[in-house]
PDBQT receptor file of N, H, CA, C and O in Angstrom, charges set to zero:
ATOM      1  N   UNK A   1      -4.901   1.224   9.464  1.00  0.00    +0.000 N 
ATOM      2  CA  UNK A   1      -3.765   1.378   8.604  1.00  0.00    +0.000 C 
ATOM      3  C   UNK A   1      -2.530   0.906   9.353  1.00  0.00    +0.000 C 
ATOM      4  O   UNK A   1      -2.321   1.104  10.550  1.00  0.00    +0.000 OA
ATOM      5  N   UNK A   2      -1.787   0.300   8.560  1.00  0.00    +0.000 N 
ATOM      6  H   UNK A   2      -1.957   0.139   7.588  1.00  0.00    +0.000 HD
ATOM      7  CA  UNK A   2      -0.389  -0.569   9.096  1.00  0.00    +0.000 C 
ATOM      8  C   UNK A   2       0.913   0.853   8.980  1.00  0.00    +0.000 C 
ATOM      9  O   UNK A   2       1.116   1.497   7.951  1.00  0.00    +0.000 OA
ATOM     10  N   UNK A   3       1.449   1.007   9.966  1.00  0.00    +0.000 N 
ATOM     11  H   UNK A   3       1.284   0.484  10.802  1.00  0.00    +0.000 HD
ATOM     12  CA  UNK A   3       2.762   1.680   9.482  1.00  0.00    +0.000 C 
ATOM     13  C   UNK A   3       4.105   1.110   9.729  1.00  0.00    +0.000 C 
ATOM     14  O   UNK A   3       4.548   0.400  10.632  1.00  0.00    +0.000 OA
ATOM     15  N   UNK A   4       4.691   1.697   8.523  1.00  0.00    +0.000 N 
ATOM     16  H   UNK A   4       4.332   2.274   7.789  1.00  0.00    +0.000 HD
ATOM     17  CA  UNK A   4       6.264   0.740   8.479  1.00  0.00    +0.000 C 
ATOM     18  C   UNK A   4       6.633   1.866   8.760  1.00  0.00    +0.000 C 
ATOM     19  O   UNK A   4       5.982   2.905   8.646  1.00  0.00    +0.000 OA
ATOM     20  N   UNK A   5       8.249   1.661   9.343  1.00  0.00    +0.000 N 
ATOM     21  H   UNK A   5       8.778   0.817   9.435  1.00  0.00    +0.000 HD
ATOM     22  CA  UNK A   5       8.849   2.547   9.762  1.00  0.00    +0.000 C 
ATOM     23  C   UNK A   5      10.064   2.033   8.940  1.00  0.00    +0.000 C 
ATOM     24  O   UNK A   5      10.181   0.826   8.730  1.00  0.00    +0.000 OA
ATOM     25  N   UNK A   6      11.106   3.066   8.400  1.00  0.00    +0.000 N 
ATOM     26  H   UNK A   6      11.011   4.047   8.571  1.00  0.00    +0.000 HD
ATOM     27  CA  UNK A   6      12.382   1.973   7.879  1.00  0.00    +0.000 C 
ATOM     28  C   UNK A   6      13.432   3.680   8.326  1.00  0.00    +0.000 C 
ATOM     29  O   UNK A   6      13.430   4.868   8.007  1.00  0.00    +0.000 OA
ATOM     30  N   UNK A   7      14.199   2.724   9.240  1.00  0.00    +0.000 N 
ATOM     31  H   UNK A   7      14.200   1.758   9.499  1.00  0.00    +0.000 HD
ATOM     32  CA  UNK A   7      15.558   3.917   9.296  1.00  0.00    +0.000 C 
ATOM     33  C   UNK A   7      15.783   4.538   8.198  1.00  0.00    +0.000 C 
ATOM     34  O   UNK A   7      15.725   4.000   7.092  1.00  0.00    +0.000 OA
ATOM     35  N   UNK A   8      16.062   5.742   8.406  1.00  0.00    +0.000 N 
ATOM     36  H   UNK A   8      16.109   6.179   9.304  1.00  0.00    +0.000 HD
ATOM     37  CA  UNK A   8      16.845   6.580   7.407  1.00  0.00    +0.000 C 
ATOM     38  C   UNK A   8      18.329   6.022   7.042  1.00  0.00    +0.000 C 
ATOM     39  O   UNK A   8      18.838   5.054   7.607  1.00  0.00    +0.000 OA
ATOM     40  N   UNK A   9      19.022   6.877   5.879  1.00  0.00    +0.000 N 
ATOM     41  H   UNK A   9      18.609   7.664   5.420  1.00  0.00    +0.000 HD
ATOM     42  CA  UNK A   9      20.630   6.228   6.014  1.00  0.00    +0.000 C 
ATOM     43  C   UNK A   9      21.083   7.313   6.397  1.00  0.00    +0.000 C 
ATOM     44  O   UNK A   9      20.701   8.393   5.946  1.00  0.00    +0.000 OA
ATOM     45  N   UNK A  10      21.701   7.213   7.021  1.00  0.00    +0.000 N 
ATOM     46  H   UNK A  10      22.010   6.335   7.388  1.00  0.00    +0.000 HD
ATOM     47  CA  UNK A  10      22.544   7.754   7.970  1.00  0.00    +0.000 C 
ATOM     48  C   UNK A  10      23.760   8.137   6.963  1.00  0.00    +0.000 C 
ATOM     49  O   UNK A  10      24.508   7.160   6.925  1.00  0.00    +0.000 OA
ATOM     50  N   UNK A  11      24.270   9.232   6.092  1.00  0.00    +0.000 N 
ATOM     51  H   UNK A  11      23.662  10.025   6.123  1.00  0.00    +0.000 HD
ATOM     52  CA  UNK A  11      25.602   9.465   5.571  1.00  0.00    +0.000 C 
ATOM     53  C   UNK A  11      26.624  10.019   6.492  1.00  0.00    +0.000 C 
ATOM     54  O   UNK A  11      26.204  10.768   7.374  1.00  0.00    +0.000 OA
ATOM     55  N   UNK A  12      27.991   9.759   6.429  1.00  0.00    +0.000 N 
ATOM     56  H   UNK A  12      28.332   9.151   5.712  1.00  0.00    +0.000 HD
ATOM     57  CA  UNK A  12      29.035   9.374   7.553  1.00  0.00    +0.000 C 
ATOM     58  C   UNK A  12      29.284  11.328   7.736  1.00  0.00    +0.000 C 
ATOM     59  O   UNK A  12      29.433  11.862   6.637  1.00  0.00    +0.000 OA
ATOM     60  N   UNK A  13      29.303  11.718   8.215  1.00  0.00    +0.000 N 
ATOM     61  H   UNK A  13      29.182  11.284   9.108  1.00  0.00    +0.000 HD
ATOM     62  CA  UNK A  13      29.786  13.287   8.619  1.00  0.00    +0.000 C 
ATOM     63  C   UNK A  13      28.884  14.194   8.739  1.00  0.00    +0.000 C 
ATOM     64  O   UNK A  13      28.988  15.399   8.970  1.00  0.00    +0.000 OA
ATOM     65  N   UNK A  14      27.563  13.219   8.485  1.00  0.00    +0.000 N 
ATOM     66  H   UNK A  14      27.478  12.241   8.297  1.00  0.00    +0.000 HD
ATOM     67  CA  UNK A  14      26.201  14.200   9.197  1.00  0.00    +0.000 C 
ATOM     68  C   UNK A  14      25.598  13.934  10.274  1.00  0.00    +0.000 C 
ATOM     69  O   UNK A  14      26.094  12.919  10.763  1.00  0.00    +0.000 OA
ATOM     70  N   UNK A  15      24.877  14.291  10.810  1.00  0.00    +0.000 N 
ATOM     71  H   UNK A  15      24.474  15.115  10.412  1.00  0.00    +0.000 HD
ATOM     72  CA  UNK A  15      23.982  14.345  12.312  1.00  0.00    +0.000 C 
ATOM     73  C   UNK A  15      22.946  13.529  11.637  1.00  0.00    +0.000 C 
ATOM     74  O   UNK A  15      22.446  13.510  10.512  1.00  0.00    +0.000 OA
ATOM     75  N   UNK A  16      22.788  12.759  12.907  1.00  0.00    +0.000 N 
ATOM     76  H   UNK A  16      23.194  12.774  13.820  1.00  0.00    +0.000 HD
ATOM     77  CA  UNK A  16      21.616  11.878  12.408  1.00  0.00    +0.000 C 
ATOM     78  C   UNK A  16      20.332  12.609  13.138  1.00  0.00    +0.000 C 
ATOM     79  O   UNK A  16      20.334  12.826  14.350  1.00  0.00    +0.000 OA
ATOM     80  N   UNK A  17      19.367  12.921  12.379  1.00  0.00    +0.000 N 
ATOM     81  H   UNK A  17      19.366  12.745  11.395  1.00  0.00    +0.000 HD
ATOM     82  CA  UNK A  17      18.129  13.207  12.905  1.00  0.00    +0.000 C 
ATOM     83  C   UNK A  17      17.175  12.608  11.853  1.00  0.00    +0.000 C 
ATOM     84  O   UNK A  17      17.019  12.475  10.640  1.00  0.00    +0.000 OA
ATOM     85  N   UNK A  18      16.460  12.237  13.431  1.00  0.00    +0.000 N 
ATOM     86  H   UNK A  18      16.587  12.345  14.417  1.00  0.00    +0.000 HD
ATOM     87  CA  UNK A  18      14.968  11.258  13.264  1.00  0.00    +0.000 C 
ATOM     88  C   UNK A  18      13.912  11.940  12.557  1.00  0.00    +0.000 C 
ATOM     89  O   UNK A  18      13.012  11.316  11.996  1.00  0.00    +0.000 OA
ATOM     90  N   UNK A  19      14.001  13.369  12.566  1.00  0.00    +0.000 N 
ATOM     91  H   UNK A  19      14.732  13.875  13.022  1.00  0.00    +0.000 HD
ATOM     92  CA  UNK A  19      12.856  13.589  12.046  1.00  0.00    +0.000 C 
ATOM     93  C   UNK A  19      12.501  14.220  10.474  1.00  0.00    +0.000 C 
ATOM     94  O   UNK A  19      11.535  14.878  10.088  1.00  0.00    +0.000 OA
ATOM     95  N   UNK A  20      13.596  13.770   9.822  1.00  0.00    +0.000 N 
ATOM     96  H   UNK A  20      14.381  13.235  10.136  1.00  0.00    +0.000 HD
ATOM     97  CA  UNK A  20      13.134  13.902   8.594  1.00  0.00    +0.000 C 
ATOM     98  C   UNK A  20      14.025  13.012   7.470  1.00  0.00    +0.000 C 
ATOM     99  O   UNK A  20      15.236  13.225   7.412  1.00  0.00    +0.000 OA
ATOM    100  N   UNK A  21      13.627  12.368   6.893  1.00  0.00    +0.000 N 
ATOM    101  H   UNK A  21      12.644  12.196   6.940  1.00  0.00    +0.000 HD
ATOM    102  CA  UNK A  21      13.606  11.000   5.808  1.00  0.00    +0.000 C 
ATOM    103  C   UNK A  21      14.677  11.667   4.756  1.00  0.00    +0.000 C 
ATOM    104  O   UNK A  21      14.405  12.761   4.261  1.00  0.00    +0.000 OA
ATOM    105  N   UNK A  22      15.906  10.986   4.420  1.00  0.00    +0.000 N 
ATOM    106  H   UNK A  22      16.127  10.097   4.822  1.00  0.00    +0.000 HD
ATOM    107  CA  UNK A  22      16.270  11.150   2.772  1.00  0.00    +0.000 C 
ATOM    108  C   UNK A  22      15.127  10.612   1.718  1.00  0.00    +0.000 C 
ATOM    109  O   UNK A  22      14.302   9.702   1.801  1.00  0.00    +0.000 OA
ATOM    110  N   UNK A  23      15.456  11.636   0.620  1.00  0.00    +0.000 N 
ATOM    111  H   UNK A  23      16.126  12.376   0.552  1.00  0.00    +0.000 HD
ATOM    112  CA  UNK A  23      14.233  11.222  -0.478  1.00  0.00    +0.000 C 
ATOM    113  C   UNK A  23      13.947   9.701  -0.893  1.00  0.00    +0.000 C 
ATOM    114  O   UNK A  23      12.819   9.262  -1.121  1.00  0.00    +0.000 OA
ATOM    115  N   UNK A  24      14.969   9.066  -0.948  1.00  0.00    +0.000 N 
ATOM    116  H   UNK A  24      15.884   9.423  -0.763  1.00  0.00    +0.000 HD
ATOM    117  CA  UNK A  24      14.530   7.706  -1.229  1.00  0.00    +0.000 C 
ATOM    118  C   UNK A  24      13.826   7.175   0.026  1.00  0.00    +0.000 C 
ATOM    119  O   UNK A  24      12.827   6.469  -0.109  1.00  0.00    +0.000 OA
ATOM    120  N   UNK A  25      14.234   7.439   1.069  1.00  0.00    +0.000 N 
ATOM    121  H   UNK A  25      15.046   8.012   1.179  1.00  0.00    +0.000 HD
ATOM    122  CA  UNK A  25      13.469   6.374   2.115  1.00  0.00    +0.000 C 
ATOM    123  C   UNK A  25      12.029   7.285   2.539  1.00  0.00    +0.000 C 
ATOM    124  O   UNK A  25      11.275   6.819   3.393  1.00  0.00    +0.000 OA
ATOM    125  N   UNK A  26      11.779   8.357   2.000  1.00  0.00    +0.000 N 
ATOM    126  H   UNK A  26      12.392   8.736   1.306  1.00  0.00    +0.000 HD
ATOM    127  CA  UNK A  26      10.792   9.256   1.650  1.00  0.00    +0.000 C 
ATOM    128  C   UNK A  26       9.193   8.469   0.468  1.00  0.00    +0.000 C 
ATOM    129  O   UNK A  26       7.965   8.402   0.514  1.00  0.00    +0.000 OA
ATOM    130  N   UNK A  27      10.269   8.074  -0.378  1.00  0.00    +0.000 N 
ATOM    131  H   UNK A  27      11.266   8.128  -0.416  1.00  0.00    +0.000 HD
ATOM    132  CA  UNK A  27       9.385   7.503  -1.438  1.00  0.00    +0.000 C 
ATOM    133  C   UNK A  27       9.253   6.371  -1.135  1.00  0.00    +0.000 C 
ATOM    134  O   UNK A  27       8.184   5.928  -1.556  1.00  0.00    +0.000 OA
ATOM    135  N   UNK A  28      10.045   5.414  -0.400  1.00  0.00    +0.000 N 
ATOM    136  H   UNK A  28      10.913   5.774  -0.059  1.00  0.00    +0.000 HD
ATOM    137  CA  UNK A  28       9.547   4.245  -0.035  1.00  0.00    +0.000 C 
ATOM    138  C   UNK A  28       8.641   3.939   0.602  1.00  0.00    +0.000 C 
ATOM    139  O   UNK A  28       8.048   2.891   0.347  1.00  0.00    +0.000 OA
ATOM    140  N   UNK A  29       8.230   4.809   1.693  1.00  0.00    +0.000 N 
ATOM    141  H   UNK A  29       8.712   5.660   1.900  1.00  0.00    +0.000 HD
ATOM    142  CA  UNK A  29       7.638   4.892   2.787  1.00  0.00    +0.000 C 
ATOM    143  C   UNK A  29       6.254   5.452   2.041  1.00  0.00    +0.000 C 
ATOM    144  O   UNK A  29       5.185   5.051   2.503  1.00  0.00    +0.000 OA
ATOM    145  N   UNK A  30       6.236   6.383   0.883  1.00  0.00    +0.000 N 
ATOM    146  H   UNK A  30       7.104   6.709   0.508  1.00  0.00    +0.000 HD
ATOM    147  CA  UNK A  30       5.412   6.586   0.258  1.00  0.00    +0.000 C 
ATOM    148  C   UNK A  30       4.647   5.431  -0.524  1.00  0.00    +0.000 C 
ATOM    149  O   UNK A  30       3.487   5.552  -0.915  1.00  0.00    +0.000 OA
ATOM    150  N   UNK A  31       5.359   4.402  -0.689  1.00  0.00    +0.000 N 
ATOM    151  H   UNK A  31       6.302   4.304  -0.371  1.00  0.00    +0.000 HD
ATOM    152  CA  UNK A  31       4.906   3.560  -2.231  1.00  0.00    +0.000 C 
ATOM    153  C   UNK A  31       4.291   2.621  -1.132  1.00  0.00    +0.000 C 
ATOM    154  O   UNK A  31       3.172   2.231  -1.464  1.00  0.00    +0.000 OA
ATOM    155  N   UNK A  32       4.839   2.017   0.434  1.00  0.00    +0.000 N 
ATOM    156  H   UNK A  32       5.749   2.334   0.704  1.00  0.00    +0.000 HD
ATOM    157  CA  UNK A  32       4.500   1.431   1.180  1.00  0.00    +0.000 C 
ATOM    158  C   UNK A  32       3.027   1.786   1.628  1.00  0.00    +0.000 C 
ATOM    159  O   UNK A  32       2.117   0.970   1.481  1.00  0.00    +0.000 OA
ATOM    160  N   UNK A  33       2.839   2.961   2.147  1.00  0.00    +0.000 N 
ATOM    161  H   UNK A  33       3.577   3.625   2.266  1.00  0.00    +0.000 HD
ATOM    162  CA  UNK A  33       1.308   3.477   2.462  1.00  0.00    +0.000 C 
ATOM    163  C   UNK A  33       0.640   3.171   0.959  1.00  0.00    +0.000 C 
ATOM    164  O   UNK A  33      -0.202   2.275   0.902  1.00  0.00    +0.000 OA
ATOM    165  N   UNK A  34       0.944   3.786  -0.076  1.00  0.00    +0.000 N 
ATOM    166  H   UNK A  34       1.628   4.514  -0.030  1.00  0.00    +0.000 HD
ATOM    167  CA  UNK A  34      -0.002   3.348  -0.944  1.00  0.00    +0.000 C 
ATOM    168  C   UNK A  34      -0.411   1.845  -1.119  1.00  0.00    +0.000 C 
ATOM    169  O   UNK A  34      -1.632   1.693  -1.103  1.00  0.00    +0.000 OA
ATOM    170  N   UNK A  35       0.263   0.793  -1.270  1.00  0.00    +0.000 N 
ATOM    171  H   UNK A  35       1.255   0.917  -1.283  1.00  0.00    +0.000 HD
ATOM    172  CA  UNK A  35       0.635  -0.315  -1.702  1.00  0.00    +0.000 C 
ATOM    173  C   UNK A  35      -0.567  -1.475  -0.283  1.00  0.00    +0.000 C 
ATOM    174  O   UNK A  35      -1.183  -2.511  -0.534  1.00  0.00    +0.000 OA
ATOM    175  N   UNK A  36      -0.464  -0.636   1.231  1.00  0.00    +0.000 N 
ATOM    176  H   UNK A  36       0.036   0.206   1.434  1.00  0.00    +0.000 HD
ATOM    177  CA  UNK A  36      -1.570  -1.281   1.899  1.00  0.00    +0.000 C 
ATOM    178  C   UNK A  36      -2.673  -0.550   1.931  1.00  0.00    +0.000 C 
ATOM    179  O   UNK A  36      -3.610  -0.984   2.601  1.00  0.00    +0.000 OA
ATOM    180  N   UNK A  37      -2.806   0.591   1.293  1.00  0.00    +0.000 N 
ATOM    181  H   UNK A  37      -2.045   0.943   0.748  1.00  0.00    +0.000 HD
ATOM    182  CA  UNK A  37      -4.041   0.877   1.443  1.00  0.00    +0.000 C 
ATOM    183  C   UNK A  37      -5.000   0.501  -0.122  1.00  0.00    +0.000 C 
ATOM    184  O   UNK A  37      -6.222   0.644  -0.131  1.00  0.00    +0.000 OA
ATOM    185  N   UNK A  38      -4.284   0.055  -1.277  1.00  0.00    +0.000 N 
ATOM    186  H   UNK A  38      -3.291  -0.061  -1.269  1.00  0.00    +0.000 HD
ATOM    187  CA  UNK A  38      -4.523  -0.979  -2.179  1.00  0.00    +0.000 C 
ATOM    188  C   UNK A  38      -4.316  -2.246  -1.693  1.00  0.00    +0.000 C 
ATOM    189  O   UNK A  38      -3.158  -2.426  -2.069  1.00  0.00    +0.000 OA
ATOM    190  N   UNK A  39      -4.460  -2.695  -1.434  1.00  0.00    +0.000 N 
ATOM    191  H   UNK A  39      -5.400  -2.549  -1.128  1.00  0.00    +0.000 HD
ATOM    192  CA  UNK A  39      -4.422  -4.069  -0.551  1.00  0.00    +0.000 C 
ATOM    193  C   UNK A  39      -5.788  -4.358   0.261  1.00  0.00    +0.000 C 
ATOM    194  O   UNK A  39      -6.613  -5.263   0.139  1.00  0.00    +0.000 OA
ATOM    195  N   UNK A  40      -5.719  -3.279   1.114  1.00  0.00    +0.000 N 
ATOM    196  H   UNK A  40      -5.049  -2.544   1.214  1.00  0.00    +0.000 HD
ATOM    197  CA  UNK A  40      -6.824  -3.297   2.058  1.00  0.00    +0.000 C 
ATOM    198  C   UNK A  40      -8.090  -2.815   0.794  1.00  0.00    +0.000 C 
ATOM    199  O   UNK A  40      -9.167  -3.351   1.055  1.00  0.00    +0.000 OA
ATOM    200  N   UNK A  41      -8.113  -2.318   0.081  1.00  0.00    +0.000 N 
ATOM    201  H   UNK A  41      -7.238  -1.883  -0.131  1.00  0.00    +0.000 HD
ATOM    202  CA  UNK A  41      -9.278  -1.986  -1.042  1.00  0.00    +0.000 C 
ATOM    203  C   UNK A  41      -9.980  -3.061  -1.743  1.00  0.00    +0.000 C 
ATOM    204  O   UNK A  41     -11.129  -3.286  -2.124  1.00  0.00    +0.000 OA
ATOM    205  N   UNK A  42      -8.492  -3.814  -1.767  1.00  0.00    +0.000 N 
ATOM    206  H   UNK A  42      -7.559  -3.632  -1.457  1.00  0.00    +0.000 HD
ATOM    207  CA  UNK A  42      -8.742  -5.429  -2.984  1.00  0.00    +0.000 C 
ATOM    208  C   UNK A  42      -9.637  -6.382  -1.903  1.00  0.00    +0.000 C 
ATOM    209  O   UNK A  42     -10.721  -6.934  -2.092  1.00  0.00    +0.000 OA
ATOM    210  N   UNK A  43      -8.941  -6.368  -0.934  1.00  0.00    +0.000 N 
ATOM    211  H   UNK A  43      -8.060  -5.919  -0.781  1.00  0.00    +0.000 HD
ATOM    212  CA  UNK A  43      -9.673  -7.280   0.129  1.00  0.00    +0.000 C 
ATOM    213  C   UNK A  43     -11.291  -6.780   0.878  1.00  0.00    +0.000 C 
ATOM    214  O   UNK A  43     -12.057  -7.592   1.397  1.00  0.00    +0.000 OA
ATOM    215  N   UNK A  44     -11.572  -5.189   0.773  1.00  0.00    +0.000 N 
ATOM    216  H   UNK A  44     -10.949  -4.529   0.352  1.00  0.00    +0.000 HD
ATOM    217  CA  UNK A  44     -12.881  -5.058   0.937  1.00  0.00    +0.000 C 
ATOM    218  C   UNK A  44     -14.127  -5.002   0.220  1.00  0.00    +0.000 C 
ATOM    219  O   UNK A  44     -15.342  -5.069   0.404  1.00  0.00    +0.000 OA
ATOM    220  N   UNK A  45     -12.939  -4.790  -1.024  1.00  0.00    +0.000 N 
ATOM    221  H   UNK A  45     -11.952  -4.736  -1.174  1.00  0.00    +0.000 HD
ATOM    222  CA  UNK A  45     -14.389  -5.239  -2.463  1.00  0.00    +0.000 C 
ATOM    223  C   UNK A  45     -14.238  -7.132  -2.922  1.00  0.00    +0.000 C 
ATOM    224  O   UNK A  45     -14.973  -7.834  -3.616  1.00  0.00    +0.000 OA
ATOM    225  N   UNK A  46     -13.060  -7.429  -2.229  1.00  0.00    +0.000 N 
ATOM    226  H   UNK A  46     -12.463  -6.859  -1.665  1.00  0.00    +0.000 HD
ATOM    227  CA  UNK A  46     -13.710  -8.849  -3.028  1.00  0.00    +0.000 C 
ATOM    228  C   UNK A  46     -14.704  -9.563  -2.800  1.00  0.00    +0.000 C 
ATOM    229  O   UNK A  46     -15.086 -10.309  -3.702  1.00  0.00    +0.000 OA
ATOM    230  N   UNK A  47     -15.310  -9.543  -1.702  1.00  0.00    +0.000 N 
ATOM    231  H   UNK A  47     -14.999  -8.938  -0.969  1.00  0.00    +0.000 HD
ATOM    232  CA  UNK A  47     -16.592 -10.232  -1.435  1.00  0.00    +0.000 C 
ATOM    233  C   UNK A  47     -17.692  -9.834  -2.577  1.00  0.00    +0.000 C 
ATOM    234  O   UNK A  47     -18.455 -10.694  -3.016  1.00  0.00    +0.000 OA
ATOM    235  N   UNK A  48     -17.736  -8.208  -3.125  1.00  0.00    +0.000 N 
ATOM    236  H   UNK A  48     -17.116  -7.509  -2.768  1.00  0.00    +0.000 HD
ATOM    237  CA  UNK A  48     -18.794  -7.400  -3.598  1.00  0.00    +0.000 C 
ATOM    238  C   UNK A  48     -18.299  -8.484  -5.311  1.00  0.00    +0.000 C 
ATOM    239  O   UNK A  48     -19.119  -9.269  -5.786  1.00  0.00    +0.000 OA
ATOM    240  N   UNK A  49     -17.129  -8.308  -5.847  1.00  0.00    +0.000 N 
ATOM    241  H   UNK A  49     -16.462  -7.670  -5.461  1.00  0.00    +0.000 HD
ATOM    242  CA  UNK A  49     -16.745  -8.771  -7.144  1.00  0.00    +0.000 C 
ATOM    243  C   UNK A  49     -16.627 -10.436  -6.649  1.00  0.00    +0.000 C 
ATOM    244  O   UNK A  49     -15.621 -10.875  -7.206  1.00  0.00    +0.000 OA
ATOM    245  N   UNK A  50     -17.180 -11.366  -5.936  1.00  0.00    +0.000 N 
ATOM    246  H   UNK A  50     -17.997 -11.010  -5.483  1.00  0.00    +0.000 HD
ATOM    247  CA  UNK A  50     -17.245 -12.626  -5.918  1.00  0.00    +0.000 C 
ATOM    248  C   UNK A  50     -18.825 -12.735  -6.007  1.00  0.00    +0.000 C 
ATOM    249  O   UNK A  50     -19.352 -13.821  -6.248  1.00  0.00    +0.000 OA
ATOM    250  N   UNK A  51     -19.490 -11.699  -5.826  1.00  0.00    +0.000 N 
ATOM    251  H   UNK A  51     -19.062 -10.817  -5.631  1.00  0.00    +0.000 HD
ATOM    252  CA  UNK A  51     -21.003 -11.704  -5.634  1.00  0.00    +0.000 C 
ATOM    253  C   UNK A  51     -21.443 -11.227  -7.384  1.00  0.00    +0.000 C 
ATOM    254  O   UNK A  51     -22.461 -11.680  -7.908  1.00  0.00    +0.000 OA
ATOM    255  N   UNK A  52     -20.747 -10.522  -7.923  1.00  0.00    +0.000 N 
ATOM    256  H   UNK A  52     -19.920 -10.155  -7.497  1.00  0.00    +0.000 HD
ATOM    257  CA  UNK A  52     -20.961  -9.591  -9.091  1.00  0.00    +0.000 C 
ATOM    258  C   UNK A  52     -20.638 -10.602 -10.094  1.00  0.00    +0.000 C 
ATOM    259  O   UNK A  52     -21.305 -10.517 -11.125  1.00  0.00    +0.000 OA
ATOM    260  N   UNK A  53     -19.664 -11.660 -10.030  1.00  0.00    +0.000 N 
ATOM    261  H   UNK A  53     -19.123 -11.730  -9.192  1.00  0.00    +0.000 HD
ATOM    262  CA  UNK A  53     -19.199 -11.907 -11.243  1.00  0.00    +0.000 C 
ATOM    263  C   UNK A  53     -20.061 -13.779 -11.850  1.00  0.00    +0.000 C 
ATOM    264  O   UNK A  53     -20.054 -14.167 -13.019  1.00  0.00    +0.000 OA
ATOM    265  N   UNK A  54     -20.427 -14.242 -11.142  1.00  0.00    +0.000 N 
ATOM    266  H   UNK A  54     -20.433 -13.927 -10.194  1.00  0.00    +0.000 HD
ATOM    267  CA  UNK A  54     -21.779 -15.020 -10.765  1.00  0.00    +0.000 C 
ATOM    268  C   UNK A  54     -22.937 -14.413 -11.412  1.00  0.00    +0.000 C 
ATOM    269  O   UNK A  54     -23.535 -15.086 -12.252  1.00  0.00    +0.000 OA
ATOM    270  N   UNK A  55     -23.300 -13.340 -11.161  1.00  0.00    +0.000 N 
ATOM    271  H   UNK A  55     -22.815 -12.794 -10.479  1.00  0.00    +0.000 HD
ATOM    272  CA  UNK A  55     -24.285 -12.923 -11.585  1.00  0.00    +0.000 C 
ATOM    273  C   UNK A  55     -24.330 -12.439 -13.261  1.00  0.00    +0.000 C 
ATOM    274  O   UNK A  55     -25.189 -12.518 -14.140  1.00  0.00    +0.000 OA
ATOM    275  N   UNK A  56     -23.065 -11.953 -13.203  1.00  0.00    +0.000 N 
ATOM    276  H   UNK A  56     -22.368 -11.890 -12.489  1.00  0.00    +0.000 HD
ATOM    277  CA  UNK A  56     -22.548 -11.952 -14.735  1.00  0.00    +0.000 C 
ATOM    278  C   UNK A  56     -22.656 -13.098 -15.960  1.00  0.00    +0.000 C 
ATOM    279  O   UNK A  56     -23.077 -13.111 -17.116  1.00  0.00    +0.000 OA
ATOM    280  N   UNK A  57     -22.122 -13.916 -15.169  1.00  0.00    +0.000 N 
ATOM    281  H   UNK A  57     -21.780 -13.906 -14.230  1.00  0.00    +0.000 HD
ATOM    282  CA  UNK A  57     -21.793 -15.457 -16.265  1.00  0.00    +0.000 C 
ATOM    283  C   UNK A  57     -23.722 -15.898 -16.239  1.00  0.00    +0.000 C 
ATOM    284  O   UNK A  57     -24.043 -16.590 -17.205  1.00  0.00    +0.000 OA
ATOM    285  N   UNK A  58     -24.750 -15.589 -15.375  1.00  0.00    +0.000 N 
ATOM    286  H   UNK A  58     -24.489 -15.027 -14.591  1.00  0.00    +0.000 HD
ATOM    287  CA  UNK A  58     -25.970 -16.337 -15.324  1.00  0.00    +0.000 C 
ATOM    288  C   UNK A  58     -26.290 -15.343 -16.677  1.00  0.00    +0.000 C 
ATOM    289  O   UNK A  58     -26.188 -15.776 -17.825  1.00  0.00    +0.000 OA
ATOM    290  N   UNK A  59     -26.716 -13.863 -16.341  1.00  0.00    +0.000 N 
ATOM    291  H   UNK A  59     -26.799 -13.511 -15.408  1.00  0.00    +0.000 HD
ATOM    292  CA  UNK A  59     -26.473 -13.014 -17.712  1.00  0.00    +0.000 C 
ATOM    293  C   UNK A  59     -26.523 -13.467 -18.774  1.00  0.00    +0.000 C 
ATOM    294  O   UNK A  59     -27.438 -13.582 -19.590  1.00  0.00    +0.000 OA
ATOM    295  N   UNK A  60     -25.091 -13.847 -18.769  1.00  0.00    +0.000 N 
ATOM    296  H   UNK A  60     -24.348 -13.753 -18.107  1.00  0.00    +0.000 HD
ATOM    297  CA  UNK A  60     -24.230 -14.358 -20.493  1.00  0.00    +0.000 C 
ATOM    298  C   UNK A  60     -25.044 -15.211 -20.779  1.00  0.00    +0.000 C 
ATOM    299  O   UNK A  60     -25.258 -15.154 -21.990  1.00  0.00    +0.000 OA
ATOM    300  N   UNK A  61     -25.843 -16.282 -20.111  1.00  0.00    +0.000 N 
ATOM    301  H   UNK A  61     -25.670 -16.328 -19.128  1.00  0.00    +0.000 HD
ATOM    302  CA  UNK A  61     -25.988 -17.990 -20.164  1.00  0.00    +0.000 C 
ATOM    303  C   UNK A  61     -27.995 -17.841 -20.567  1.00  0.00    +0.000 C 
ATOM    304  O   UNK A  61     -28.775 -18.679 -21.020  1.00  0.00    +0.000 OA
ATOM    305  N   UNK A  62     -28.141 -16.828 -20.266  1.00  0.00    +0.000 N 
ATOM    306  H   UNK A  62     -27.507 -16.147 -19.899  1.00  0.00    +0.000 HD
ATOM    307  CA  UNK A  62     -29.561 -16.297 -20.548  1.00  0.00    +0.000 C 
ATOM    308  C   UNK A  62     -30.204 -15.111 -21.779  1.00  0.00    +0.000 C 
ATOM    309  O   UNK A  62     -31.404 -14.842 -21.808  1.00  0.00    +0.000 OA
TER     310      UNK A  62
């Protein structure tokens, strides 16, 4: 698994601490993990659905 890291924002008259995310850069970081671990899914079944869909069209043709 790949991890992104993306600074927090920093709003002007608060303490910056590292260890916990405003909600938006919360959900980003959320949509990011989802988004490669769909990625990495598409790319480990495509071999299986390049093998499946061949076999399909012979099917149809028979």
């Amino acid at each position: 698994m790949i991890a992104v890291w993306i600074p927090p924002v920093v709003r002007p008259g608060t303490a910056e601490n590292h260890s916990t995310c405003d909600n938006a850069s919360a959900m980003i970081c959320v949509m990011f993990r989802y988004a490669f671990l769909v990625a990495a899914s598409a790319v480990a079944d495509a071999p299986k659905a390049a093998v499946l869909f061949p076999a399909a069209v012979d099917g149809a043709r028979s």
